[in-house]
Structures are given as C-alpha cells and as structure tokens.
C-alpha positions in Angstrom: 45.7 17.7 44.0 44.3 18.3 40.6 46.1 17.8 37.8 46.1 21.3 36.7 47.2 23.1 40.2 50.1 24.1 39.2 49.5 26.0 35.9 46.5 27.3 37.8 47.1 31.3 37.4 45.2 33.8 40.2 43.1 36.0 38.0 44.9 39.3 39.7 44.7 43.0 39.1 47.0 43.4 41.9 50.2 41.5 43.4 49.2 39.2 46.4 51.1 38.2 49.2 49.9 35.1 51.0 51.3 35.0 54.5 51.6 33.5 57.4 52.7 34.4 61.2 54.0 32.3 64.5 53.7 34.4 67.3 54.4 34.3 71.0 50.6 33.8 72.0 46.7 34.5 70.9 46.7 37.8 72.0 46.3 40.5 68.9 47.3 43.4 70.7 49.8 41.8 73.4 51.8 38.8 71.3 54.4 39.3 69.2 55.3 37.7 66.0 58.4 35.0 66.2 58.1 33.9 62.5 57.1 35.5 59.0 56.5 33.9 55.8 55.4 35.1 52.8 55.0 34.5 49.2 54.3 37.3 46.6 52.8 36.2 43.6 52.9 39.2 40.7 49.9 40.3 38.7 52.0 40.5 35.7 53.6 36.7 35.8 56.5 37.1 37.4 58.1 34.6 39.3 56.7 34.2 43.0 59.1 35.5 45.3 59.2 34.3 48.7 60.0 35.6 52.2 60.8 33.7 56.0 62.5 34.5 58.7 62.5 34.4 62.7 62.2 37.5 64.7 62.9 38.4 68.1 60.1 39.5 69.9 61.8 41.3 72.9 59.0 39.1 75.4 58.7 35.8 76.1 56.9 33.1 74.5 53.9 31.2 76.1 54.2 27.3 76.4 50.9 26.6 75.2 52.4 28.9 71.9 56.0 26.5 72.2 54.2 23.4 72.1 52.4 24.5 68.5 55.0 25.7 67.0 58.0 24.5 68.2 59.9 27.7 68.0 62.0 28.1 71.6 63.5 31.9 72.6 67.0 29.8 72.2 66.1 29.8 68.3 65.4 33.7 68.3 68.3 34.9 70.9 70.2 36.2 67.7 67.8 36.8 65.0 66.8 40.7 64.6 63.6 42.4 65.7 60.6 43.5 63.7 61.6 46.7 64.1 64.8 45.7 62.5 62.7 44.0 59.5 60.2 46.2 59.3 61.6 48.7 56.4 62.3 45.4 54.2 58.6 43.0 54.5 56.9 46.9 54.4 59.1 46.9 50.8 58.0 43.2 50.5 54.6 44.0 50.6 54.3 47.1 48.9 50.7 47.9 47.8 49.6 43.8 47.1 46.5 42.4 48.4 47.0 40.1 51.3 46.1 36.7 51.7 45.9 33.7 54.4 44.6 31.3 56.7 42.6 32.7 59.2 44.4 35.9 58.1 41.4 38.1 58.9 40.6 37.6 62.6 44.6 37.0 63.6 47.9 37.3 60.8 46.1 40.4 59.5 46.0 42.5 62.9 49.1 41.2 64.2 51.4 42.1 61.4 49.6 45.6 62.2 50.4 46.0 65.6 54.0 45.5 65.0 54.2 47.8 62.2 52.4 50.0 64.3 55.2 49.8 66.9 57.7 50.6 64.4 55.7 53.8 63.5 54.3 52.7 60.5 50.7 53.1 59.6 50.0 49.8 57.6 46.8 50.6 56.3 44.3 47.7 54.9 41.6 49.8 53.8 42.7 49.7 50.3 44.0 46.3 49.9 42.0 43.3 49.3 41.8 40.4 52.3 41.5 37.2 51.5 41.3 34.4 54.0 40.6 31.1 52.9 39.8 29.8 56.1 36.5 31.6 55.7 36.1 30.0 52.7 36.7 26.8 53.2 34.6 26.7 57.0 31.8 28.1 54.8 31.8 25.5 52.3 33.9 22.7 54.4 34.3 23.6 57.8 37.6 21.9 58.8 41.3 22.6 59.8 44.1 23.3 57.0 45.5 19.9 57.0 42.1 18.6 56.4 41.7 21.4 53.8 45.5 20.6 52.1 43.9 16.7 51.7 40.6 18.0 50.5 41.2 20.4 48.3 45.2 18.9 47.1 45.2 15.0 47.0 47.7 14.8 49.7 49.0 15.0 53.7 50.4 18.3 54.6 53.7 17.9 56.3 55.9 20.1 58.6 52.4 22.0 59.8 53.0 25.3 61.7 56.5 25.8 59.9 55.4 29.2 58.6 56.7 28.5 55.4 55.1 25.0 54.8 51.8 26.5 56.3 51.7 29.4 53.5 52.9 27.3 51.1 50.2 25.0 51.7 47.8 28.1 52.1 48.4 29.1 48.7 47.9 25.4 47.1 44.4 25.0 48.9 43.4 28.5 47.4 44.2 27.7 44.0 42.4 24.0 44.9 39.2 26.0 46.3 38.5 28.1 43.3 39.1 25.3 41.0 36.5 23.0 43.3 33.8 25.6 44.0 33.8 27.0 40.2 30.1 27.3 39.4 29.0 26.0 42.6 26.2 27.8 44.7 26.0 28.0 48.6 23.3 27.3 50.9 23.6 29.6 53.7 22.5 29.0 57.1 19.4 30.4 56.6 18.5 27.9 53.6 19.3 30.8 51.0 20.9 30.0 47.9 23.9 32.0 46.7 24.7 31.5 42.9 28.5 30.6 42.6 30.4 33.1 45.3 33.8 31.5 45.0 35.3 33.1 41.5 38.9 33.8 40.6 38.2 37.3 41.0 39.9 38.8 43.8 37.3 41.3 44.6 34.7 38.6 45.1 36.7 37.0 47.8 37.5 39.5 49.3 33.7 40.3 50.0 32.8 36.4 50.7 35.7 36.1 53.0 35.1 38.8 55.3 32.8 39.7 57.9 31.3 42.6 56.5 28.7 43.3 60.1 32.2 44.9 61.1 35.1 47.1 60.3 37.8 45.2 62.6 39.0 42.1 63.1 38.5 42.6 67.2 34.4 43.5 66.5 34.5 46.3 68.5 32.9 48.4 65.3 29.8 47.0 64.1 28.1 47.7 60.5 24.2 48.1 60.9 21.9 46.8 57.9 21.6 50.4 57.2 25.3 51.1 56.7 26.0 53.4 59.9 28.6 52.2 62.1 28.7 52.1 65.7 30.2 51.0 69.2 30.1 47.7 69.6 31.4 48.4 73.4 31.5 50.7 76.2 29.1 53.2 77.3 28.6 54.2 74.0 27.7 50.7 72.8 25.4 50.5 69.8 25.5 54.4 69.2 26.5 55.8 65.8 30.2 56.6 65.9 30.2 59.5 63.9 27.6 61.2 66.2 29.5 60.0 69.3 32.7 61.9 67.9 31.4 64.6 67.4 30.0 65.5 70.8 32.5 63.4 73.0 36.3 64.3 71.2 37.6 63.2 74.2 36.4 59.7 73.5 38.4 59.8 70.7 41.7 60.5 72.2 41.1 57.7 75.2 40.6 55.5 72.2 43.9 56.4 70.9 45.3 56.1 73.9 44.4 52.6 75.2 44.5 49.2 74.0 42.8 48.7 71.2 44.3 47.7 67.8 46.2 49.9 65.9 43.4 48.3 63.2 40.2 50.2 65.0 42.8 53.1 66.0 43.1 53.6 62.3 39.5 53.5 61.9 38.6 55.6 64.7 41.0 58.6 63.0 39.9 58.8 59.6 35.8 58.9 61.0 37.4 61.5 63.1 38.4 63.4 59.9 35.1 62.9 58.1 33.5 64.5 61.2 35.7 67.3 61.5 35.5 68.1 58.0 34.4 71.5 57.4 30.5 71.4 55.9 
C-alpha cells in the first residue's frame, strides 16, 4: 500500500458511493440481492459514512451462490426485505456517483431491478459509473484480491463479505489512480492512449465503461456514428428511434417482458424523444 493511501483524497464534484452486492445468483433480472454494503465518501470532506446490511430476498439462494458467499437463508429468515430498505439506501445514495467492482455489468443493474420492484425509477443516466474492475483488467487483468496485493502492499482478507469487498474496492481505487498517474495505455490494437486513468471522475467514468452500448445486458448497441439500435430480435441492428416510431407496439412488449428495468428505462425516454411533437 503506498505510503500516502490514506490521505489520498478523490478529486470529486459529486459524493460517491462505492458499493458492493451478494445476491442469490448471476442472474440480473432474476437474483435478488442478500447483502448491501456501501461507503459514501462526500465531495465536501466529510467523514465517509458507511452502510451493510442482509436482506431477505423472498426466493431462494443457489448453492453455487452459498458456496461464494457464505450467506445461508437461515442468516436472512429475520432480516427485512429490500422493499423494506429501499426508502433508506434510496436516501443513502441520494444524487452520488456510483462506484465498484465489476459494478457495471452486475451491482449496477441489480441494485436497479430491486428498486424497480419497489416502484422506484433509479435512474443512472445522470450519475457517473465507475468500475474499477475495468480498470484494472485493462491495465492488469486480474481478480480483486490480486488487485488489493497489487495495487495495496497486502492480502485481502474476509473476500466476498460485502463490507471487506467495498472496503477493499475503495483502497485499490485510490491505489490505481496513484499507480497509473501519467501512465499511457496500449490498447489492443497497438494504439497509444496518453494517461487515461486521472483523478477526475468524469474521466473514469468514460474509460470504465463500454461506451458501444447503453446497458449493462448489450441488448442496445452504439454505432460509430452515434445512432443506437437493437442489438436483438427481429429488429436487430435497426435504429431504435425509427423502430419506435413505426412499431409502438414493440415498445409496450418491451415494457412488458424481461428485460432490465436498465434498458426499460432507456427504451421510455427514446420513446419520448420520438413522440415529441416536431
């Protein structure tokens, strides 16, 4: 860990919440989260605040799930829904940027579905993601304990206890932008990119994310000339915006079957856009 981790400041505009999830399986749309963690780190120095608990997920939990975690329905029988929690980690959030470890492809669309259950439109759009997975498999492709030693001088204990896992997220973050300060990439294709990892929340957000689609399940894809189509169905690689406006009823099959609440979100406001008058 170098020696100046913890004085290291985020250089935020914004609060950020680093998270982390244990859920009852893989599946986005299906699974249901067991475990929260969070930490909230302020924009204007405030102390972090910090967030865990268990949640009962109302289904049952997958061995293959158990044997990661460790977190057995016996541990949950009394602890209260999302539903329950939902009002009070919405609160918890509030308008912060979002951050995580493989947060992108799986916390970030999981956390929501289940707000999306509780009726509560948690919309991304305007918030920041980082995930510093992406960034360390683009400069180290590894695993988070391998990042923790890498990047912090030491062995992460206690791995998937949400708490430790966030807590560690955090520290590798902080270790990556130190690391990668003034460093430049070279892609796959043998390009160089000057210095993409910068304390600047903005940037990451842009180098952490897969900008060739809107949603973490790829089913909208981002052509090099900026239109955005289907990337399934029998509507695959047509414009969206076209397709909505001469199939409406696509739009409400969308809505209606089981797809993220991420690409339901999505699918709505280009629904707006194309009904707006001129």
């Amino acid at each position: 860990m170098p020696d100046s981790m913890e004085t290291f400041r985020l250089n935020l505009d914004r609060d950020m919440v680093v998270f982390d999830v244990e859920t009852t399986g893989l599946n986005v749309v299906r699974d249901r989260i067991i475990q929260l963690a969070m930490i909230k780190i302020h924009k204007n120095g405030n102390p972090d605040l910090e967030f865990s608990t268990l949640i009962n997920p109302g289904i049952p939990i997958s061995e293959e799930a158990m044997m990661i975690h460790g977190i057995t329905p016996k541990d949950l029988a009394n602890k209260p829904t999302f539903i329950q929690l939902s009002q009070k980690i919405w609160d918890f959030i509030g308008n912060a940027d979002l951050a995580g470890y493989n947060s992108n492809r799986f916390d970030v669309p999981m956390l929501m579905e289940e707000f999306a259950r509780a009726g509560m439109e948690f919309d991304v759009s305007k918030r920041r993601l980082i995930d510093a997975q992406r960034i360390f498999y683009k400069m180290e492709p590894r695993t988070l304990k391998a990042a923790y030693r890498l990047y912090c001088g030491k062995e992460l204990e206690d791995a998937h206890n949400a708490i430790a896992d966030v807590r560690a997220t955090l520290e590798v973050l902080k270790g990556q932008l130190q690391m990668y300060e003034n460093k430049d990439l070279i892609d796959e294709e043998g390009n160089t990119v000057p210095a993409p990892i910068k304390n600047d929340m903005q940037a990451l957000h842009s180098f952490t994310n897969d900008l060739n689609f809107l949603d973490a399940t790829q089913k909208l894809r981002v052509q090099p000339d900026g239109k955005v189509v289907f990337n399934f169905g029998k509507y695959v690689g047509q414009s969206v915006k076209e397709v909505l406006a001469k199939d409406k009823n696509y739009f409400f099959w969308i809505q209606e079957k089981e797809f993220s609440s991420q690409v339901k979100q999505i699918i709505k406001q280009m629904m707006k856009e194309v009904d707006k008058p001129g």
